[in-house]
TORKOL-4160 file (C-alpha; in steps of 0.2 Angstrom, whole numbers, padded with zeros to 4 digits, m for minus):
385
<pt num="1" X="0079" Y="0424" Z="0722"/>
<pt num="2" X="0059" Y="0418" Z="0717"/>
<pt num="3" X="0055" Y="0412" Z="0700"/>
<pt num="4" X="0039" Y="0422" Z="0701"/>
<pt num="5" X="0041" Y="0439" Z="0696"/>
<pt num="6" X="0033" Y="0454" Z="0707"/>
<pt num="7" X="0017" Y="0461" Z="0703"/>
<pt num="8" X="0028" Y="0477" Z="0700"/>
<pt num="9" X="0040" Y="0470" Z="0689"/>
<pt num="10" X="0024" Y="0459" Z="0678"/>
<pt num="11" X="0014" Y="0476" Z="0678"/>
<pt num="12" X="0033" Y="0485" Z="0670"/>
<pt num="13" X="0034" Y="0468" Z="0656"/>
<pt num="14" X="0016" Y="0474" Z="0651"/>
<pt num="15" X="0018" Y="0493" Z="0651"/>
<pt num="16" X="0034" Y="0491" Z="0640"/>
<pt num="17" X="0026" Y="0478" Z="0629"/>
<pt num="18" X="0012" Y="0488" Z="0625"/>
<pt num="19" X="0023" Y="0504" Z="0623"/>
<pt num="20" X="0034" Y="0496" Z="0612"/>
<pt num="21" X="0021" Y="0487" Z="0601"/>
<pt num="22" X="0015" Y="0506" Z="0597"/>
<pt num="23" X="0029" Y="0507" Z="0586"/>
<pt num="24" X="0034" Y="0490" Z="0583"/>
<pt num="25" X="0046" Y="0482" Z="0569"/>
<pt num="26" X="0039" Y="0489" Z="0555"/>
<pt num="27" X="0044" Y="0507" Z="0564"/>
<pt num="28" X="0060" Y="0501" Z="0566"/>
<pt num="29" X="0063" Y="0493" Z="0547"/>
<pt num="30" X="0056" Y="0510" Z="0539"/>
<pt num="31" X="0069" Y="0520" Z="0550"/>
<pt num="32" X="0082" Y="0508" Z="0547"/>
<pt num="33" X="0078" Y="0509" Z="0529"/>
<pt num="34" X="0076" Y="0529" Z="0527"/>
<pt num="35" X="0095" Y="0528" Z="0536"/>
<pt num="36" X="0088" Y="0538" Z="0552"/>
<pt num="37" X="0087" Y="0533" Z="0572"/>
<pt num="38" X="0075" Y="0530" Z="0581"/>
<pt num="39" X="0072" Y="0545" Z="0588"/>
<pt num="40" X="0053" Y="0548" Z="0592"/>
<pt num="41" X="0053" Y="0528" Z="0600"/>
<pt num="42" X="0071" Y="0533" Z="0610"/>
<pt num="43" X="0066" Y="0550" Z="0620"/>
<pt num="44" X="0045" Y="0543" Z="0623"/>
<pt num="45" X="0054" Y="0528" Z="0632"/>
<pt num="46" X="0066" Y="0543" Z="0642"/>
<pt num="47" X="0049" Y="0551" Z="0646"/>
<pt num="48" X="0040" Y="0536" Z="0650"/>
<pt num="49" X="0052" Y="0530" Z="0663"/>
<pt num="50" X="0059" Y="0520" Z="0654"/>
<pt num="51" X="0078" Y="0522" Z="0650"/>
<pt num="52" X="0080" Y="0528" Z="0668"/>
<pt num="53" X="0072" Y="0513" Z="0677"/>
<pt num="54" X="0090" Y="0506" Z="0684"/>
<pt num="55" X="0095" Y="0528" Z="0690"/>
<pt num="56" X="0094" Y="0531" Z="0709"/>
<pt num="57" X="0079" Y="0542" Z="0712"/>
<pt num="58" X="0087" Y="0555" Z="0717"/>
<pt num="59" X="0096" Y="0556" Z="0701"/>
<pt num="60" X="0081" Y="0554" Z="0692"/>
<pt num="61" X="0078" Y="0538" Z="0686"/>
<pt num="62" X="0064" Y="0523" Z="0694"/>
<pt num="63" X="0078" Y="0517" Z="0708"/>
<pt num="64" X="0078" Y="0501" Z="0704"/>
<pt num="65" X="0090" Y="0489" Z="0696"/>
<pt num="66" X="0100" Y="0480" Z="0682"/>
<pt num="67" X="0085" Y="0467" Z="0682"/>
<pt num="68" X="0072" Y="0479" Z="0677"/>
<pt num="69" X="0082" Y="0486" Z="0666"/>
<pt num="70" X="0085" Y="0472" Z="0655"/>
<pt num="71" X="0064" Y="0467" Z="0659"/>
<pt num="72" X="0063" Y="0484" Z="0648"/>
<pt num="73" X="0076" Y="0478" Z="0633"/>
<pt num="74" X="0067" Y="0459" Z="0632"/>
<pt num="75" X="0051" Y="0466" Z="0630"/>
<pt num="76" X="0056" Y="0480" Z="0616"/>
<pt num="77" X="0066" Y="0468" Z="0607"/>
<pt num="78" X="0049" Y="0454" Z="0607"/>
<pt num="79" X="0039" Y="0469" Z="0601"/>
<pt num="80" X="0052" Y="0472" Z="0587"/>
<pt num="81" X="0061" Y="0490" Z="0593"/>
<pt num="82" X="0073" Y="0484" Z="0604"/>
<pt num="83" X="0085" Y="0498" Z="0607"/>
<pt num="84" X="0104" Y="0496" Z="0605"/>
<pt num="85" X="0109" Y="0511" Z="0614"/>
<pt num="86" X="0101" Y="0506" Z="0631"/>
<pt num="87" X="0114" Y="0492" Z="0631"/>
<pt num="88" X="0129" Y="0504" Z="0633"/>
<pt num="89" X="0121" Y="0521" Z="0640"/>
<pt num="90" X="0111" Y="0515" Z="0653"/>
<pt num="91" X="0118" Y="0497" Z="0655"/>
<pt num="92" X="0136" Y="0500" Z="0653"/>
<pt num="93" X="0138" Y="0519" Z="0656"/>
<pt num="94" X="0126" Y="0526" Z="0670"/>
<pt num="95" X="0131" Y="0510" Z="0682"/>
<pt num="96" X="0151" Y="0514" Z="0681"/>
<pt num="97" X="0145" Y="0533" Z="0684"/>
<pt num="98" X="0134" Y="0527" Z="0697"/>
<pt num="99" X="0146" Y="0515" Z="0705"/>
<pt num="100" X="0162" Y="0526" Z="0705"/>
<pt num="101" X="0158" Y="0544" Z="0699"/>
<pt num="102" X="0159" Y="0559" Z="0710"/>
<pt num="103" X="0143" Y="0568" Z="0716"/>
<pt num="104" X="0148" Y="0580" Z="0702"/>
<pt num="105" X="0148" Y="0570" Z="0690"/>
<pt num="106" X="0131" Y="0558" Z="0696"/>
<pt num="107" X="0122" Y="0575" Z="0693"/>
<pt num="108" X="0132" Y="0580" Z="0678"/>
<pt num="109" X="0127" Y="0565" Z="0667"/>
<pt num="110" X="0114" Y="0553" Z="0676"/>
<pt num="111" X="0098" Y="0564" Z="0674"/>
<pt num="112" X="0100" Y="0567" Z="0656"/>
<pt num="113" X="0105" Y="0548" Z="0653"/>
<pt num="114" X="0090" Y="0542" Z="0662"/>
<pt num="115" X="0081" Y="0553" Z="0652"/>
<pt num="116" X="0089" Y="0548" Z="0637"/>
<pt num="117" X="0093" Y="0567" Z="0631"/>
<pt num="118" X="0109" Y="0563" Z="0635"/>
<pt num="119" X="0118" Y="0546" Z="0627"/>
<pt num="120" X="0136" Y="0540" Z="0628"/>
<pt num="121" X="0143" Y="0527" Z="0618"/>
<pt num="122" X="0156" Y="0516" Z="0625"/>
<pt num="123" X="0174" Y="0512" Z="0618"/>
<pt num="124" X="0183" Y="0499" Z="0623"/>
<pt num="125" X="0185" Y="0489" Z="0607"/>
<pt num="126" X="0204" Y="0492" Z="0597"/>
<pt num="127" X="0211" Y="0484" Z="0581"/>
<pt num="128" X="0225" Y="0475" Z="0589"/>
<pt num="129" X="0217" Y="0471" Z="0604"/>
<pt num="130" X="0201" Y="0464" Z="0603"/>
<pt num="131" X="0194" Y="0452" Z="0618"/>
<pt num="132" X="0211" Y="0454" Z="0624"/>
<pt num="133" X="0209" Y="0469" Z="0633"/>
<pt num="134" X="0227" Y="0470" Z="0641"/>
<pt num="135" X="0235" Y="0474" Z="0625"/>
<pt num="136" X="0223" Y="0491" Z="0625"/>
<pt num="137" X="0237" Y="0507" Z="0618"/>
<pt num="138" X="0225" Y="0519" Z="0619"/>
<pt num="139" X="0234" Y="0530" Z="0632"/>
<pt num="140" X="0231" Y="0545" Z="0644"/>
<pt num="141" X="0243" Y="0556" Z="0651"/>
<pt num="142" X="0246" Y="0570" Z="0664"/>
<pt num="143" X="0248" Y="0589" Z="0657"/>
<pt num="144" X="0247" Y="0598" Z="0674"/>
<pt num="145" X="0229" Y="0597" Z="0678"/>
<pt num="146" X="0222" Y="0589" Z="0662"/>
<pt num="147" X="0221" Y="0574" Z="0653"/>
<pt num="148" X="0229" Y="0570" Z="0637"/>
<pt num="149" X="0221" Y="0557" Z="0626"/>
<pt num="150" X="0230" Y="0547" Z="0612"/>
<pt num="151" X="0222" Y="0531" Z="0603"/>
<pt num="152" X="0209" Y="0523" Z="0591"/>
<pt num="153" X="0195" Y="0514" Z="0596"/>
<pt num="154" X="0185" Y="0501" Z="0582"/>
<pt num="155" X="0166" Y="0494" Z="0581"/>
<pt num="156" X="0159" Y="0508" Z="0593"/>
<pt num="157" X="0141" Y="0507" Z="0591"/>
<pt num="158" X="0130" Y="0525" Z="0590"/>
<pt num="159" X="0143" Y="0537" Z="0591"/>
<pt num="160" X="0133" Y="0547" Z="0580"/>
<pt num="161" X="0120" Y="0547" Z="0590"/>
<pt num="162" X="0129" Y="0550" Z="0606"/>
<pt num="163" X="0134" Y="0566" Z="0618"/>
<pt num="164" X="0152" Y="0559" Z="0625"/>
<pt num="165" X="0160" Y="0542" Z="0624"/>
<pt num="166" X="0165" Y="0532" Z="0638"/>
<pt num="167" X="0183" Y="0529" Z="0633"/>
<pt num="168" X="0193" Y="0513" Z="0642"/>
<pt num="169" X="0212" Y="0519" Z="0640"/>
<pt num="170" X="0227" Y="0516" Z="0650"/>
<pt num="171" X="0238" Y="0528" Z="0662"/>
<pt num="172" X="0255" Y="0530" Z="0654"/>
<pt num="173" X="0264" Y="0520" Z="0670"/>
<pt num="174" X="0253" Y="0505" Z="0664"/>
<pt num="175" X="0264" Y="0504" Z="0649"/>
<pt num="176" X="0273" Y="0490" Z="0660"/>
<pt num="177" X="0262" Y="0478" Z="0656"/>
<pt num="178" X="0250" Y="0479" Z="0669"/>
<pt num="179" X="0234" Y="0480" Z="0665"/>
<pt num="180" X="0225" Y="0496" Z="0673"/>
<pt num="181" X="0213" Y="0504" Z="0663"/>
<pt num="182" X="0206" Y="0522" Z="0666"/>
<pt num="183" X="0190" Y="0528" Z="0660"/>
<pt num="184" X="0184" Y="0545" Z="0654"/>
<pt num="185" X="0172" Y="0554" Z="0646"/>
<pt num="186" X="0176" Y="0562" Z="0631"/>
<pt num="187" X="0163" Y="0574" Z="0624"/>
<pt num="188" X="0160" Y="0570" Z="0604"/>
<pt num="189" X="0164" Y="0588" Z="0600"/>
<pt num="190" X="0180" Y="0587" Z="0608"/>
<pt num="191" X="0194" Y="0594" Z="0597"/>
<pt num="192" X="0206" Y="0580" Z="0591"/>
<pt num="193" X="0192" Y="0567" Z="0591"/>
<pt num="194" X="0187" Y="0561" Z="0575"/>
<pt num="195" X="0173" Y="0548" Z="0572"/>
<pt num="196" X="0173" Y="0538" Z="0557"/>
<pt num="197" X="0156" Y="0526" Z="0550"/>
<pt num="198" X="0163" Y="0508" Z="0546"/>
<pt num="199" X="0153" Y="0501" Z="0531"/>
<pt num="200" X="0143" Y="0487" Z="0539"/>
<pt num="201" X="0131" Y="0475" Z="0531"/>
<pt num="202" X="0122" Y="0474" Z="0545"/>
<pt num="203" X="0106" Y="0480" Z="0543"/>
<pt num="204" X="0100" Y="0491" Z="0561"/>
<pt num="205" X="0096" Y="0509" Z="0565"/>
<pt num="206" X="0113" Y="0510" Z="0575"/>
<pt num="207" X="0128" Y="0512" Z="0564"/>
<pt num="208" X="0148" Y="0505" Z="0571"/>
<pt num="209" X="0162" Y="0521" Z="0569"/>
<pt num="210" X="0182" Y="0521" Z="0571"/>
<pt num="211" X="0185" Y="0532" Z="0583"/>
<pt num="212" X="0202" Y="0543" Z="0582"/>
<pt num="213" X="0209" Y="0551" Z="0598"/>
<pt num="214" X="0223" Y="0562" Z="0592"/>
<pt num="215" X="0229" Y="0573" Z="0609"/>
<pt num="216" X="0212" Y="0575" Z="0616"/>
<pt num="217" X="0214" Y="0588" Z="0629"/>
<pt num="218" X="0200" Y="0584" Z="0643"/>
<pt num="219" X="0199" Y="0591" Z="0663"/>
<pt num="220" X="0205" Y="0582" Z="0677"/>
<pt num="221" X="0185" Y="0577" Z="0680"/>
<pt num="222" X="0183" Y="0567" Z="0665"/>
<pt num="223" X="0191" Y="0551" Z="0675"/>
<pt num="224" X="0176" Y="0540" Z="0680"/>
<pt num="225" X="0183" Y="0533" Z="0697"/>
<pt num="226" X="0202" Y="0530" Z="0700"/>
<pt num="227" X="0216" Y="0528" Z="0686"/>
<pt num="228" X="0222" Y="0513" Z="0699"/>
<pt num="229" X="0205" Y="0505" Z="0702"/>
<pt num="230" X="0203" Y="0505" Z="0682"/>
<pt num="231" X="0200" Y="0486" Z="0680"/>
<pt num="232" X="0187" Y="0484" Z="0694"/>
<pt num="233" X="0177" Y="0500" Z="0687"/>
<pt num="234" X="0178" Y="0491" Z="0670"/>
<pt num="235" X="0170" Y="0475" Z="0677"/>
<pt num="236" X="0158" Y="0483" Z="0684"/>
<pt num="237" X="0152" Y="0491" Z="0668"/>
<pt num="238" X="0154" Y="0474" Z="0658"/>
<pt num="239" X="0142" Y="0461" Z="0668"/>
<pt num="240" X="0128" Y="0472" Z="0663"/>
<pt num="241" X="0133" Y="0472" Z="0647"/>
<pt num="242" X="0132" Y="0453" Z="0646"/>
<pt num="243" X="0114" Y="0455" Z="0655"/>
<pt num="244" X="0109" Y="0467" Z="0642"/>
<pt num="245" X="0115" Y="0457" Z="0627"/>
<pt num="246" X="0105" Y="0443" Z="0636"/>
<pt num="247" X="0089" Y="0453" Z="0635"/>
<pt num="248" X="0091" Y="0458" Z="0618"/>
<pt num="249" X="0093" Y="0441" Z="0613"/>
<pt num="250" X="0080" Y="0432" Z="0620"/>
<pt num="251" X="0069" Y="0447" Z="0614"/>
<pt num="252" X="0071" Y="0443" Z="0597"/>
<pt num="253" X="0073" Y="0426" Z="0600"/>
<pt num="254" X="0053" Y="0428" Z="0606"/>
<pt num="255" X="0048" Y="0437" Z="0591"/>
<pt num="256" X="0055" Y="0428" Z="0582"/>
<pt num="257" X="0046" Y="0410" Z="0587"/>
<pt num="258" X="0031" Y="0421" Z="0589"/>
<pt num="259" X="0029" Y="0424" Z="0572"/>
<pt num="260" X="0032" Y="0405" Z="0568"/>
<pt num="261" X="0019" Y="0398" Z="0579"/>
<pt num="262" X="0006" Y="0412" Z="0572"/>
<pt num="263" X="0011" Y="0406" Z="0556"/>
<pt num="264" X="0011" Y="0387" Z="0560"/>
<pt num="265" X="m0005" Y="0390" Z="0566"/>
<pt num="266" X="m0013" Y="0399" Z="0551"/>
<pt num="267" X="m0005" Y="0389" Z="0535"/>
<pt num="268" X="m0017" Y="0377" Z="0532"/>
<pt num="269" X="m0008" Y="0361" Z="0521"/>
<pt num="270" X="m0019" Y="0344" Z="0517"/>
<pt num="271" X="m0033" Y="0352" Z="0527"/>
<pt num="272" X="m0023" Y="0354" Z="0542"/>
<pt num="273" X="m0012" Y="0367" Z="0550"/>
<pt num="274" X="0007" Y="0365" Z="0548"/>
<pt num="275" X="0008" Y="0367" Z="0567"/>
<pt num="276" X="m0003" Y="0350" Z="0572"/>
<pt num="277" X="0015" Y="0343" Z="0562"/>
<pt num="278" X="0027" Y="0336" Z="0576"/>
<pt num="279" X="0041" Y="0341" Z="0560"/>
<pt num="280" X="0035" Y="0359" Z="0563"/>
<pt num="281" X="0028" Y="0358" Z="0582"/>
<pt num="282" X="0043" Y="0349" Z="0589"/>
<pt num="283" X="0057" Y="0362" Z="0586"/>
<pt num="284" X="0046" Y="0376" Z="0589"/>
<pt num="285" X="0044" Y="0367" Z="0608"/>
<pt num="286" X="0062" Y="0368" Z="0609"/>
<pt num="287" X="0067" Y="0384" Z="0605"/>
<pt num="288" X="0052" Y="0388" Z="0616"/>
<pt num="289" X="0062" Y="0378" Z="0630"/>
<pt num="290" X="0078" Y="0385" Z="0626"/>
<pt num="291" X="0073" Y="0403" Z="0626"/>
<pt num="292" X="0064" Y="0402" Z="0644"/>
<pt num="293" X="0081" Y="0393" Z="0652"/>
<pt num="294" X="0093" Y="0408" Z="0646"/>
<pt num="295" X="0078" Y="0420" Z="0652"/>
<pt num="296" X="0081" Y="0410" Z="0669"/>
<pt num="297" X="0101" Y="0412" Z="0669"/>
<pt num="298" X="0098" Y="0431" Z="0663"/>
<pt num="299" X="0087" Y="0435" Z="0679"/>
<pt num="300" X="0099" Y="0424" Z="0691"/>
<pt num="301" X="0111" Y="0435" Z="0684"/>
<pt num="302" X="0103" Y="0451" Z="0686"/>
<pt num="303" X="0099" Y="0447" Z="0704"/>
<pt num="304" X="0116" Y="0443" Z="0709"/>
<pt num="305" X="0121" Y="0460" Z="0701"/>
<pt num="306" X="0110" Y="0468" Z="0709"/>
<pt num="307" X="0113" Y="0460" Z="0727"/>
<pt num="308" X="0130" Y="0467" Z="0726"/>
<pt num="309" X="0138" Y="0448" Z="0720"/>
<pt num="310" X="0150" Y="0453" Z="0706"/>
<pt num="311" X="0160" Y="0439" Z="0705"/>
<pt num="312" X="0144" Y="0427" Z="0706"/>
<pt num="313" X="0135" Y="0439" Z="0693"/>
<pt num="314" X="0149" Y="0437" Z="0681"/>
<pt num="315" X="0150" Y="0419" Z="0679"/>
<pt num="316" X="0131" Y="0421" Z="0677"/>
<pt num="317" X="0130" Y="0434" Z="0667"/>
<pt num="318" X="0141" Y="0426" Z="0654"/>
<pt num="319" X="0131" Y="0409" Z="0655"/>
<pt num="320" X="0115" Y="0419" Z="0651"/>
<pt num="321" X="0122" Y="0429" Z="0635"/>
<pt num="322" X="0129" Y="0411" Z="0628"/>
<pt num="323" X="0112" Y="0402" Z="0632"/>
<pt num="324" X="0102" Y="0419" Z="0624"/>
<pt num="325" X="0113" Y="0420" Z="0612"/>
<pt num="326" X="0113" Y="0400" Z="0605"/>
<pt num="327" X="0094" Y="0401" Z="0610"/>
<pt num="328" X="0090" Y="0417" Z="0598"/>
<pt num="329" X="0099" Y="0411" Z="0583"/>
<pt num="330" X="0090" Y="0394" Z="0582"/>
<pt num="331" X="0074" Y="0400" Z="0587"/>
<pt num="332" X="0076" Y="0413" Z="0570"/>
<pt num="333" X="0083" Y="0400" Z="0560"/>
<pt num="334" X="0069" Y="0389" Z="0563"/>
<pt num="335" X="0057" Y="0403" Z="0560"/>
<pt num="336" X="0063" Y="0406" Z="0544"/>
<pt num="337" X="0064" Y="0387" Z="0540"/>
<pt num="338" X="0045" Y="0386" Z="0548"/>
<pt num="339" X="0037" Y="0398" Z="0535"/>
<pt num="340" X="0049" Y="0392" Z="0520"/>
<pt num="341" X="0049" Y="0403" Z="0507"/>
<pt num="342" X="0039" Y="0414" Z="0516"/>
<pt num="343" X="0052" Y="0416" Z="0530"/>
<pt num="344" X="0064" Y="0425" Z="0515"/>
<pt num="345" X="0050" Y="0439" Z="0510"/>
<pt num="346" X="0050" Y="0455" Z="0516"/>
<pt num="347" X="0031" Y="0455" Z="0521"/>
<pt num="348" X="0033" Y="0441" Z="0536"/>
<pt num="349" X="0049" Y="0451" Z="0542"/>
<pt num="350" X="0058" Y="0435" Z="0548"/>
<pt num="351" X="0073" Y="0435" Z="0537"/>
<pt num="352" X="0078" Y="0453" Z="0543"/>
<pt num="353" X="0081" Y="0444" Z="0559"/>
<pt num="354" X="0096" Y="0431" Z="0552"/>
<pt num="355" X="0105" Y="0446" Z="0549"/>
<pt num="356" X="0102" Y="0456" Z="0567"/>
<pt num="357" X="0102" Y="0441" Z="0579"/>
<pt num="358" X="0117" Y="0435" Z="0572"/>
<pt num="359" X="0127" Y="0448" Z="0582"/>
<pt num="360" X="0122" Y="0439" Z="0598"/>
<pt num="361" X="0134" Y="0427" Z="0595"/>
<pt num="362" X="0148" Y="0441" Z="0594"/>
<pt num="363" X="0148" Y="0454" Z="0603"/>
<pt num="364" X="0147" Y="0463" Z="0617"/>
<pt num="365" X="0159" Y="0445" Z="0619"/>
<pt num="366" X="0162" Y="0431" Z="0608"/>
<pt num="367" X="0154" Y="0414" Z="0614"/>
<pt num="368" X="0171" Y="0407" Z="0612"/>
<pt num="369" X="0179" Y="0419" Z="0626"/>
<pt num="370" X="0164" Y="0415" Z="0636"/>
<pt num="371" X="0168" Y="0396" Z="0635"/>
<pt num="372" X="0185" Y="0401" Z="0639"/>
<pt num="373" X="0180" Y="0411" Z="0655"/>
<pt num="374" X="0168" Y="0396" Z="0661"/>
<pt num="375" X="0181" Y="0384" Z="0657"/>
<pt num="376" X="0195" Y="0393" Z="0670"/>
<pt num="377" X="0183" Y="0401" Z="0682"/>
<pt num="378" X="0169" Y="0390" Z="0682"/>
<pt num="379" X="0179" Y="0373" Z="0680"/>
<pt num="380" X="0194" Y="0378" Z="0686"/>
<pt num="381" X="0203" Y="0373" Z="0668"/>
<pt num="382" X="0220" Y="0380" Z="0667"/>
<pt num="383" X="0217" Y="0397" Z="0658"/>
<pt num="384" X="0220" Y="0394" Z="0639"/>
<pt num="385" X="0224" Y="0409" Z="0632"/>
């Protein structure tokens, strides 16, 4: 891989930033506030190319790959409308459907996903299960030439917002103990499936649902892939999903220290800027640093994808969501600390930022299960859990 981005790639990081700084974080505060999505900014990136950059050609996206696609979430989330959704439809979603879908269903779904007037939330997430994704009970079973669906899925982002859900279950002969998920897509009208919104502090356009699955009758073609090749599939959906959480971080994590230094340059203290203060400089530098070496793990993690290397991607990809991850919280911390009281008003548009970034260290995985993944697979520890 090269260090030096292509001039295709730089000219893509400049039309997406100047895209995005059309609408920009008050855009997305006003939305978020009014309780609506972010509708106008969502379908003008579908048009623009945007959502579709990582879609074969020939199903309508740029043909390119995960790296581009999570060029196109850094540079929204530094502008301030970073976009949620693009982490599970087109990270998570279009790549399974692109990897292991039938023609059929390539030409069903990926066109409208790439375009973005077609989204599908992902569930994966259950109340006794958690990281621990063996213990998943949401369960599909044969009725002649159907599918019959029976769970609960917790903290699925955008449901509302979304066509069909991804839903990891398991075949009923997995209930052995052996872990072999099956995925389908289950449209959001289906009968039997009930959505419910979970009352979240968080402050973001995209709300987080319990999803209830009560006999959920779907067609044979709903399975993505193989019911015995479940775990592989799911994989394959999951690194991208780390990359993507990467991008988002680091995005903010920009913005963020973008606002401080322009504010460490402006304030003016004892006839001197606060910036020309190594107290205020010197942890600005470092969240500078910081943020540039997860950027660096996220594209080394991007390009493995992208090469094929899924085993190499994934230790990389989880390295690059803990660095972006540690990197964005501190950079916002220190943001809000650089503009002091300032930092806590509504006008400077920092403090919203502790509340958003903080979901970096969480989710789409804990930083503790990525320690624990590094630890086994990385140091070759004896797996603790």
């Amino acid at each position: 891989m090269s260090f030096i981005e292509s001039p295709e790639r730089v000219a893509l990081r400049k039309s997406v930033a100047d895209f995005a700084a059309s609408y920009g974080s008050d855009y997305v505060r006003d939305k978020t506030d009014a309780g609506e999505h972010l509708t106008e900014l969502w379908l003008e990136a579908g048009k623009l190319g945007f959502l579709g950059v990582n879609t074969p050609e020939e199903y309508g996206g740029g043909g390119a790959g995960i790296y581009e696609l999570s060029l196109v979430l850094e540079e929204m989330s530094a502008a301030g409308a970073g976009l949620l959704m693009m982490v599970v439809s087109q990270g998570i979603n279009a790549t399974i459907i692109g990897r292991f879908g039938t023609e059929e269903q390539k030409r069903r779904w990926l066109p409208g996903i790439a375009a973005g007037t077609f989204n599908m939330a992902f569930g994966i997430t259950e109340p006794d299960a958690g990281s621990n994704s063996h213990r998943i009970t949401t369960t599909g079973s044969r009725d002649g030439g159907d599918w019959i669906l029976n769970g609960r899925k917790v903290f699925i982002s955008a449901v509302d917002q979304a066509d069909a859900v991804l839903v990891v279950g398991r075949t009923e002969d997995a209930k052995t103990g052996k872990l072999r998920p099956a995925l389908f897509v289950v449209p959001t009208d289906a009968p039997g499936f009930v959505y419910q919104p979970i009352d979240m502090e968080l402050r973001i356009p995209d709300r987080q649902f319990t999803l209830f699955l009560d006999d959920v009758r779907l067609p044979a073609d709903a399975l993505v892939g193989s019911a015995d090749a479940g775990l592989m599939q799911l994989f394959a959906g999951l690194n991208p999903e780390r990359i993507m959480g990467a991008a988002s971080a680091v995005g903010i994590g920009r913005l963020a220290l973008g606002r401080a230094v322009d504010y460490a340059k402006q304030r003016s203290v004892w006839g001197a800027p606060i910036g020309t203060h190594q107290g205020i400089a010197h942890p600005l530098a470092q969240n500078k640093i910081e943020l540039e070496l997860a950027k660096l793990m996220m594209q080394k993690a991007a390009t493995l994808y992208d090469s094929g290397d899924d085993m190499g991607a994934a230790e990389a990809a989880n390295m690059a969501k803990y660095a972006a991850a540690e990197a964005a919280v501190r950079a916002v911390d220190q943001a809000v600390h650089t503009l002091g009281g300032n930092g806590l008003s509504a006008e400077y548009g920092v403090a919203r930022l502790l509340n958003i970034v903080r979901i970096s260290r969480i989710a789409p995985v804990s930083r503790e299960m990525i320690l624990n993944f590094v630890a086994q697979f990385g140091l070759g520890l004896p797996k603790s859990y």
